[in-house]
Backbone bond lengths (Angstrom), bond angles and torsions (degrees), N, CA, C in turn:
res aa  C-N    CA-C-N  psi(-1)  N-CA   C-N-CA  omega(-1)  CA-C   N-CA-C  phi
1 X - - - 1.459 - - 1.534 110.15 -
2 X 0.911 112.90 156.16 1.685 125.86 -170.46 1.601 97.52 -103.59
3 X 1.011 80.57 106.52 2.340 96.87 177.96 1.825 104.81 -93.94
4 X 1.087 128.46 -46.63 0.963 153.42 -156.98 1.890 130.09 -92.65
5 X 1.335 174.27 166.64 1.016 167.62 67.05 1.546 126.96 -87.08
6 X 0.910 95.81 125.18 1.756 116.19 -168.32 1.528 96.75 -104.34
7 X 1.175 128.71 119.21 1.371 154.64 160.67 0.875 130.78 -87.94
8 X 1.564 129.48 102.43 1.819 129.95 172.74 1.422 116.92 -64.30
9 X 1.320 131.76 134.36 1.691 112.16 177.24 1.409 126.48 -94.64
10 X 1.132 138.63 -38.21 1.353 128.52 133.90 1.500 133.52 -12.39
11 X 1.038 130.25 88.91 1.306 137.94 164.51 1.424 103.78 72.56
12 X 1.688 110.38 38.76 1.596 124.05 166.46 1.618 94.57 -132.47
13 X 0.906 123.32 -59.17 1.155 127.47 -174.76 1.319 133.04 -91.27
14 X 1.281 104.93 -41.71 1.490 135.08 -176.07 2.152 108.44 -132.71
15 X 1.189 99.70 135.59 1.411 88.69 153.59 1.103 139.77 -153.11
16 X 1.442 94.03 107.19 1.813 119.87 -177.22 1.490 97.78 -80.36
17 X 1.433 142.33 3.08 1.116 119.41 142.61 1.673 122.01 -0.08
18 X 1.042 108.76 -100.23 1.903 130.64 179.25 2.008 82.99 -20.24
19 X 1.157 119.57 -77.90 1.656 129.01 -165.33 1.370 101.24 -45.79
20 X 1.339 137.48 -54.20 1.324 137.89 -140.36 1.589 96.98 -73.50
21 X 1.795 89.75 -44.91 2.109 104.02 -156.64 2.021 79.98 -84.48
22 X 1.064 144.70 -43.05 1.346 109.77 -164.05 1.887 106.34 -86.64
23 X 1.413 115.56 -10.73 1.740 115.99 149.55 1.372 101.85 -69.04
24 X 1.127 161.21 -6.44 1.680 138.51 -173.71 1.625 92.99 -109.81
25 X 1.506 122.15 -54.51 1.340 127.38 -175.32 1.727 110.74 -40.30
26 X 1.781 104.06 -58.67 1.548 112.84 -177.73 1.574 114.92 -52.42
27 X 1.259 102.02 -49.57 1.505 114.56 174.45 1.714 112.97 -42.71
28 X 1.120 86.68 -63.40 1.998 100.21 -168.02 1.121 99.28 -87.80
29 X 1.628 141.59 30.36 1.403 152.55 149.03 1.498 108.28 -83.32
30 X 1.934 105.74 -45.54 1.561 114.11 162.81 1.516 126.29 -35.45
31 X 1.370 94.87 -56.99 1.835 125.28 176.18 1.479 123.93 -61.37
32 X 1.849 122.46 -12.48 1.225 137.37 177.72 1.313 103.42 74.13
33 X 1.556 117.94 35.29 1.503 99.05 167.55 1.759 106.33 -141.43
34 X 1.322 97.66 148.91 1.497 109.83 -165.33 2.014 111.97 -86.02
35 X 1.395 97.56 97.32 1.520 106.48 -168.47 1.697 100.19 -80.33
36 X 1.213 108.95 139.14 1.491 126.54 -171.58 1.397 106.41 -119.16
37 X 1.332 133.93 152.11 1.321 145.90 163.06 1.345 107.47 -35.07
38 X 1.625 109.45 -65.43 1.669 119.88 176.99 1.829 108.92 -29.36
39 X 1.338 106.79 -75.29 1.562 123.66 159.56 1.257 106.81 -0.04
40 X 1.480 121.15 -82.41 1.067 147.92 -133.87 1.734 90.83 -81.89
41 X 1.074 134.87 -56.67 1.274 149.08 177.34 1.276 96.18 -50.88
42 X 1.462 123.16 -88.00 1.567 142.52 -156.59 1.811 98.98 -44.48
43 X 1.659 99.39 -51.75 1.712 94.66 -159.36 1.351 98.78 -125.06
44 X 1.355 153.35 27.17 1.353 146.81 163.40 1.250 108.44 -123.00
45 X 1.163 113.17 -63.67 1.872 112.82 -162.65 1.210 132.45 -25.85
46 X 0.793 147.21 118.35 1.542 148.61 175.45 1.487 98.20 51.38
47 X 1.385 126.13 71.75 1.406 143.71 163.63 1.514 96.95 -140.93
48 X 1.626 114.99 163.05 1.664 107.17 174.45 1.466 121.51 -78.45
49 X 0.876 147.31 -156.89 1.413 137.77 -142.81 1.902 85.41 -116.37
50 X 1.101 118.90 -39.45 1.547 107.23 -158.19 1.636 106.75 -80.10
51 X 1.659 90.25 -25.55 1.796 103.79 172.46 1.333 113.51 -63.55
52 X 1.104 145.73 -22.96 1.168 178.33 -138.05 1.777 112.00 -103.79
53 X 1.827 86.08 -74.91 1.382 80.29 -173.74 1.104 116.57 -68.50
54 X 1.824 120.87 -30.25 1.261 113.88 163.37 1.591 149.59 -68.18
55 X 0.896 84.12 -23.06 2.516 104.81 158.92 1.770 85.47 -47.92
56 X 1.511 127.34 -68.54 1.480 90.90 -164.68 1.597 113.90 -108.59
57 X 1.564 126.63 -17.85 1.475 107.42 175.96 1.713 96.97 -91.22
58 X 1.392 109.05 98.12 1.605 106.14 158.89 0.978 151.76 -95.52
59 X 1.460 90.29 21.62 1.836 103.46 164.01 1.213 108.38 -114.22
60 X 1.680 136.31 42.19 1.019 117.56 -177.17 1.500 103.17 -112.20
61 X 1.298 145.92 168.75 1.221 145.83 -131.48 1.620 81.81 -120.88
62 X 1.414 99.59 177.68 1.988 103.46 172.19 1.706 112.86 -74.62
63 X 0.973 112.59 -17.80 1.521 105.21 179.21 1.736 113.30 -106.44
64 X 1.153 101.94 -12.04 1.202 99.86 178.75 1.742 109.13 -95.57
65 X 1.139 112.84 -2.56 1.623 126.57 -176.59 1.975 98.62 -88.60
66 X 1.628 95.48 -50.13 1.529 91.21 169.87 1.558 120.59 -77.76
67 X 1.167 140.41 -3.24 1.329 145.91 -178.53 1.898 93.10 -86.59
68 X 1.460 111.53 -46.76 1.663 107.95 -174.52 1.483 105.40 -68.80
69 X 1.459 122.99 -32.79 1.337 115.98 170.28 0.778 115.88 -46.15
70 X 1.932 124.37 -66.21 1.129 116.45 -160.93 1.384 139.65 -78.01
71 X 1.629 112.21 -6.44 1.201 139.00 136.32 1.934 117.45 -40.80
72 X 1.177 108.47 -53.72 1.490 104.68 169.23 1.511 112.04 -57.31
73 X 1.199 117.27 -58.37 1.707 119.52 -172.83 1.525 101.87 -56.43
74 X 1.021 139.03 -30.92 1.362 129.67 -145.39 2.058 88.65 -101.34
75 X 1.264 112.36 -44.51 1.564 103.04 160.12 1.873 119.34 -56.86
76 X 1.475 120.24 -27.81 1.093 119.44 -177.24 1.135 112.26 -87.09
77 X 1.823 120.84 -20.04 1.796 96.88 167.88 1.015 111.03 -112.42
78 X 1.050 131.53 45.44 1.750 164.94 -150.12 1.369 94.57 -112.40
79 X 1.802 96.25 -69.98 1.425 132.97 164.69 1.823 124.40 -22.54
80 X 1.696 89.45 -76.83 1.156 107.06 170.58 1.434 125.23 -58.47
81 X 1.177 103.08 -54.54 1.831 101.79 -177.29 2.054 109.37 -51.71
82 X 1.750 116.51 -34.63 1.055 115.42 -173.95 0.864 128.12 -81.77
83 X 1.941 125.92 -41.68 1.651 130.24 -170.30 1.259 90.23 -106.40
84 X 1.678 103.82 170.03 1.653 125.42 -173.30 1.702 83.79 -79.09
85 X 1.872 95.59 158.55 1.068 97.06 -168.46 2.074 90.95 -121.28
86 X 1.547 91.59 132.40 1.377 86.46 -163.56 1.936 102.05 -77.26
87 X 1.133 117.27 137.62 1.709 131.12 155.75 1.228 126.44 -102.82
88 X 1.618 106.32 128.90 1.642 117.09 -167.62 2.028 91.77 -92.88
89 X 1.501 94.66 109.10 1.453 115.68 -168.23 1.710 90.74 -68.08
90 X 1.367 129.31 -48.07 1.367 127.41 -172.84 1.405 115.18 -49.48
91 X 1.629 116.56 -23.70 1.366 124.11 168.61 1.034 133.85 -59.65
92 X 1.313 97.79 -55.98 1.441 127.47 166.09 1.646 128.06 -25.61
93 X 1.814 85.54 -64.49 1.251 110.48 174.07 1.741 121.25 -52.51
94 X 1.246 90.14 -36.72 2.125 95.38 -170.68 1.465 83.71 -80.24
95 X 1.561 121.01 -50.69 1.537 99.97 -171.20 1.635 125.16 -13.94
96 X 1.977 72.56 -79.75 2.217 87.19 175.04 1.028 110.03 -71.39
97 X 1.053 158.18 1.82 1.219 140.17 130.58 1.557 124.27 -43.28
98 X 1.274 117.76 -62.58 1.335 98.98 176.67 1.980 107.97 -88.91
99 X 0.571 124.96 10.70 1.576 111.06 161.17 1.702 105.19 -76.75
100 X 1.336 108.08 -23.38 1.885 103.22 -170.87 1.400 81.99 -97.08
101 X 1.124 153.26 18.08 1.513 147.92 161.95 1.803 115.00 -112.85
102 X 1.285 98.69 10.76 1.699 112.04 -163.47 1.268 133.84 28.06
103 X 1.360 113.56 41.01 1.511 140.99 139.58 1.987 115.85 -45.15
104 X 1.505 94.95 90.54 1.488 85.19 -172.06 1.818 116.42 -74.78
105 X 0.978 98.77 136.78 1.844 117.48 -176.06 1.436 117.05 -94.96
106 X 1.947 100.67 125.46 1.658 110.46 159.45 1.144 107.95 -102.82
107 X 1.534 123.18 173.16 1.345 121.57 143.54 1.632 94.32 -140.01
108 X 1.662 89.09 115.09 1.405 95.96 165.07 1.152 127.14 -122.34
109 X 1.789 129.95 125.81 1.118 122.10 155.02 1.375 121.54 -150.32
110 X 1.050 124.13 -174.45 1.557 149.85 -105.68 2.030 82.94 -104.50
111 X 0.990 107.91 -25.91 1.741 132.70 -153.88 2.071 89.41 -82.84
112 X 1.222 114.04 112.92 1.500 111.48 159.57 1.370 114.65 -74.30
113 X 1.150 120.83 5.38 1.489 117.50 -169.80 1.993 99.75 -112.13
114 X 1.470 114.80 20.71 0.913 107.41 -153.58 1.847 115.76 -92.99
115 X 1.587 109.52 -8.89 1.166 121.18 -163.97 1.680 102.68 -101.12
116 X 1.413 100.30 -38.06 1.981 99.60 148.49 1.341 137.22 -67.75
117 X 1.357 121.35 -16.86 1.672 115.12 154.94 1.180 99.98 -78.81
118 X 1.510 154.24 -47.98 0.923 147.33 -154.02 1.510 120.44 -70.00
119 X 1.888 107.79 -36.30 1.689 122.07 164.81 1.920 89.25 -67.45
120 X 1.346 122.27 -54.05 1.139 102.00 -165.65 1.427 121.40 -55.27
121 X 1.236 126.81 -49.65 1.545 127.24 169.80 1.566 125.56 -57.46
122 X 1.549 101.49 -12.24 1.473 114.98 159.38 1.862 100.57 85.72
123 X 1.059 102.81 19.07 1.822 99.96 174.63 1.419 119.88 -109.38
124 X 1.395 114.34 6.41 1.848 121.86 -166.09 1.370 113.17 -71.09
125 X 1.788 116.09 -9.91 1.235 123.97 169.54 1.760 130.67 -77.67
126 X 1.634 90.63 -12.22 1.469 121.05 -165.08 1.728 105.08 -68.59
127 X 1.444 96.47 -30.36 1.640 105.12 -153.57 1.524 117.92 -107.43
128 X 1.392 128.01 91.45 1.898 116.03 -176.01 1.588 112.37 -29.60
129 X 1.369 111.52 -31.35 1.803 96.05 -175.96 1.274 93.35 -150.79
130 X 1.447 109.84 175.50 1.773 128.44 -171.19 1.593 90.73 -150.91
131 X 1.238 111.97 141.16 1.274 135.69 -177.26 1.442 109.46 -112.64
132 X 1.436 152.09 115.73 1.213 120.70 176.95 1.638 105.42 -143.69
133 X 1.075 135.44 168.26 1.573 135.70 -171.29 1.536 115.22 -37.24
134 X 1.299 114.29 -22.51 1.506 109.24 -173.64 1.560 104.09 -84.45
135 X 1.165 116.32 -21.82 1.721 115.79 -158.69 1.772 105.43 -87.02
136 X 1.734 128.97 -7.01 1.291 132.23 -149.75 1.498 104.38 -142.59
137 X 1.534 140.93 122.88 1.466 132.47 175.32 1.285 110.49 -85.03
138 X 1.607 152.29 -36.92 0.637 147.97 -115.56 2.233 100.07 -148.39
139 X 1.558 111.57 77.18 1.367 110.79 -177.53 1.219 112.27 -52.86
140 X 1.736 104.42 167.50 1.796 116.66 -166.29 1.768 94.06 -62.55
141 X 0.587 136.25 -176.98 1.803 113.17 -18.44 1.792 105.91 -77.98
142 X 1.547 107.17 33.10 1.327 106.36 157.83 1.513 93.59 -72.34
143 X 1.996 95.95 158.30 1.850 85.73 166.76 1.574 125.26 -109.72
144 X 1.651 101.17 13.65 0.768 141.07 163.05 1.902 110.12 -11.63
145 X 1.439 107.98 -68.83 1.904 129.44 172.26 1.774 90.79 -40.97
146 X 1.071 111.76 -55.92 1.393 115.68 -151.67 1.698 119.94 -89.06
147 X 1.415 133.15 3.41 0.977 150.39 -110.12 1.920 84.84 -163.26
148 X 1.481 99.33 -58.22 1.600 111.49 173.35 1.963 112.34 -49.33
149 X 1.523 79.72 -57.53 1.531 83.72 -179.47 1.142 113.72 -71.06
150 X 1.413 127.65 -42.26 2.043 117.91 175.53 1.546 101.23 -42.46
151 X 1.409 141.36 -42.15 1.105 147.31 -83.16 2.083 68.25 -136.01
152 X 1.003 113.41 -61.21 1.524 130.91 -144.91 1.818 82.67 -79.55
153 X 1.327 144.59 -51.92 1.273 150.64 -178.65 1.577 105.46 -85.49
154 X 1.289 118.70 18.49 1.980 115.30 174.06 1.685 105.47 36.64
155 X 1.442 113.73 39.19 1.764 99.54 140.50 1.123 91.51 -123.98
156 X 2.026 85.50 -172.09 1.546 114.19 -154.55 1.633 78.89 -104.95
157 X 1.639 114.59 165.86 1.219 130.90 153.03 1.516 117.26 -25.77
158 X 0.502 139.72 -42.37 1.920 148.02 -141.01 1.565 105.03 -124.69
159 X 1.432 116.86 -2.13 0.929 128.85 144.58 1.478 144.54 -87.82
160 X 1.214 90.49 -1.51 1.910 101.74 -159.21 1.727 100.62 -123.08
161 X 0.987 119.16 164.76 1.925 131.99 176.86 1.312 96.74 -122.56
162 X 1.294 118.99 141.06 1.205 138.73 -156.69 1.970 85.91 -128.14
163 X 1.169 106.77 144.38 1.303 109.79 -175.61 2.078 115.61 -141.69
164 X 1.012 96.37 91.40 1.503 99.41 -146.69 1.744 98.87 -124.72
165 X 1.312 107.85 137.07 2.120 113.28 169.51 1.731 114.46 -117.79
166 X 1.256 101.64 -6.87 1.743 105.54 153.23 1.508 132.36 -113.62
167 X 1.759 101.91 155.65 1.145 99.41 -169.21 1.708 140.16 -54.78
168 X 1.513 98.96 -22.95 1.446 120.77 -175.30 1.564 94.68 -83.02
169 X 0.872 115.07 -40.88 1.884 121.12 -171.34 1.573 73.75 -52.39
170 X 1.331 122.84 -116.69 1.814 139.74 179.35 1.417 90.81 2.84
171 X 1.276 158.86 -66.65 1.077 141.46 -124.08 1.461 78.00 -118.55
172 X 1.531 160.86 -24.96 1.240 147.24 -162.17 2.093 98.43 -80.23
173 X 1.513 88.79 -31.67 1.533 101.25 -143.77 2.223 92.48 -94.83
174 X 1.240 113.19 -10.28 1.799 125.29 165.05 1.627 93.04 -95.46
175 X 0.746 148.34 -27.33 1.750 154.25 -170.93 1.414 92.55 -64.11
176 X 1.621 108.74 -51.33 1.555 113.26 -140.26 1.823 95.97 -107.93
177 X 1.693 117.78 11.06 1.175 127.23 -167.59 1.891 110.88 34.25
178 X 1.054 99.65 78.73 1.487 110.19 149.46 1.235 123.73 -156.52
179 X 1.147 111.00 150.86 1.768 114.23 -164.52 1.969 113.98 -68.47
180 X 1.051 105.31 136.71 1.412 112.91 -161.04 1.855 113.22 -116.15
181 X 1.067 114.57 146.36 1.307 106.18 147.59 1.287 122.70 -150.54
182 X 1.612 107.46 140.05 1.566 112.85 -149.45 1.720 99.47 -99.36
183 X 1.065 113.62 166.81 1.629 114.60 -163.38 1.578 89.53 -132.26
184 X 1.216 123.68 113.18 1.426 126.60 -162.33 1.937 107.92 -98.50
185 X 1.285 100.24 55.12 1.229 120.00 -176.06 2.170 105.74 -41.76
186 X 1.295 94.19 -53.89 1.606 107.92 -173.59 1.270 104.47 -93.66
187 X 1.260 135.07 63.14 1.767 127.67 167.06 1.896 106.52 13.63
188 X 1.994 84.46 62.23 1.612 73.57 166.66 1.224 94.89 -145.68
189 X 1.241 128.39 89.42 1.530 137.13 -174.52 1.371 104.14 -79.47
190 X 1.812 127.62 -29.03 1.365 113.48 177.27 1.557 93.20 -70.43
191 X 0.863 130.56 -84.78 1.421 140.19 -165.88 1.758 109.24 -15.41
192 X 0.968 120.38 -34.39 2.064 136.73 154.19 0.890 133.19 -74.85
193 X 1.091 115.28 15.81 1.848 118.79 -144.70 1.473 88.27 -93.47
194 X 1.535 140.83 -53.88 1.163 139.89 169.97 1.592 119.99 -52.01
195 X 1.454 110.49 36.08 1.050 109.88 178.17 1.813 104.77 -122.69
196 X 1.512 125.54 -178.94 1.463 112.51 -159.46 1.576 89.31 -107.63
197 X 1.590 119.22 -24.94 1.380 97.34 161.99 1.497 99.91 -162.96
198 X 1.399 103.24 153.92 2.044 107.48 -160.98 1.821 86.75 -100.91
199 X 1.180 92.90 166.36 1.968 92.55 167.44 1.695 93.97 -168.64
200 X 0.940 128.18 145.78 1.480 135.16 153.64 1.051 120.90 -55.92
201 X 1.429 130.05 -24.85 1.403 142.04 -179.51 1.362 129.84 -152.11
202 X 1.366 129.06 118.40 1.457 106.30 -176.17 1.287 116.47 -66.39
203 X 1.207 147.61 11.41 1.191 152.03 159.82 1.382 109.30 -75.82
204 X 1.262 123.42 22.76 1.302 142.56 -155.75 1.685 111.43 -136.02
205 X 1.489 109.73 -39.92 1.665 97.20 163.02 2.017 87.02 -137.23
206 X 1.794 99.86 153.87 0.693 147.76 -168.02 1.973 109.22 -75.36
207 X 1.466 99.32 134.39 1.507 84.33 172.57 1.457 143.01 -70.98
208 X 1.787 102.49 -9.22 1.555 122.87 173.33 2.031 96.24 -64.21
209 X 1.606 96.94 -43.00 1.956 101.97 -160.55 2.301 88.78 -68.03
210 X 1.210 118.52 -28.47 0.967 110.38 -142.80 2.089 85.60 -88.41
211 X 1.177 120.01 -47.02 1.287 127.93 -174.92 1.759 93.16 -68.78
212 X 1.128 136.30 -35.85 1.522 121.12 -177.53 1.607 102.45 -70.11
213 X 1.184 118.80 -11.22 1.858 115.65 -171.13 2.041 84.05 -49.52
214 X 1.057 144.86 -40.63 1.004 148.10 -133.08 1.462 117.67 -90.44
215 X 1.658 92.19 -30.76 1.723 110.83 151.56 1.232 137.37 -44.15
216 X 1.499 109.08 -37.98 1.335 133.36 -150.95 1.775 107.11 -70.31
């Protein structure tokens, strides 16, 4: 049985998508190189920010990799503080749903900024633990992120749902053997495929379909 769900926040909950890729693009416009959507998918997404900058400037030294980060973040809450920040309400919904079913809740990700969108959207009370870039060394598709949070709520892997819309998330969260389902936000169903079931929307499978993953 599935006791457990672990939540990515990026483009699970929230999606600063649009914020993240036009903070990485501006940044690596600095750097003379032309960042693409593809990019952004293939070698950033749901990895930590320094992993990131290094997938594409790879000649940059260790301090100069953290100097381009922090140049990215500072366009991304640039970001945040200015435009509305869009929320995937279908999320929302299963959230409270399973908290009134006592399904204990993480949200972990890769994002240090992740426990202030979460007070900001007003749900950070929703969840027994939060996982966020400072607490894990080793980014997805280590499973390392995910492993923290089983770890922080006392289940095992094979107990928990992994709830993930990038490819490294899916592949962090089969790494770390627990049943997953990927939210195919970017028409990239190969890129999920290691997941136990893809949907466009969680308004799309049911919390009876989501607690039987556990059957399987």
């Amino acid at each position: 049985m599935i006791k457990g769900a672990i939540f990515d926040l990026d483009g699970v909950i929230v999606n600063t998508v649009p914020f993240h890729f036009k903070a990485w693009q501006k940044m690596f416009q600095q750097y003379g190189y032309d960042f693409t959507m593809a990019d952004y998918l293939a070698k950033v997404d749901g990895r930590p920010r320094l992993a990131g900058v290094a997938a594409i400037l790879t000649d940059l030294s260790p301090d100069e990799i953290t100097k381009a980060g922090d140049i990215k973040q500072g366009y991304y809450l640039e970001l945040l503080e200015n435009e509305p920040l869009e929320i995937f309400e279908s999320t929302i919904v299963l959230i409270k749903e399973m908290k009134t079913n006592k399904i204990k809740l993480v949200a972990a990700s890769s994002s240090k900024n992740a426990v202030m969108i979460l007070k900001k959207i007003k749900i950070f009370e929703l969840f027994d633990a939060n996982v966020s870039g400072a607490d894990f060394k080793k980014g997805k598709p280590d499973p390392e992120i995910f492993l923290t949070a089983a770890k922080k709520i006392g289940l095992a892997p094979k107990e928990c749902v992994v709830f993930e819309d990038a490819k490294s998330g899916v592949e962090a969260a089969f790494a770390g053997s627990f049943y997953c389902v990927g939210i195919n936000r970017h028409n990239d169903r190969v890129g999920l495929q290691l997941a136990n079931r893809v949907v466009k929307d969680l308004k799309e499978i049911s919390l009876a379909e989501i607690v039987g993953l556990g059957k399987d």
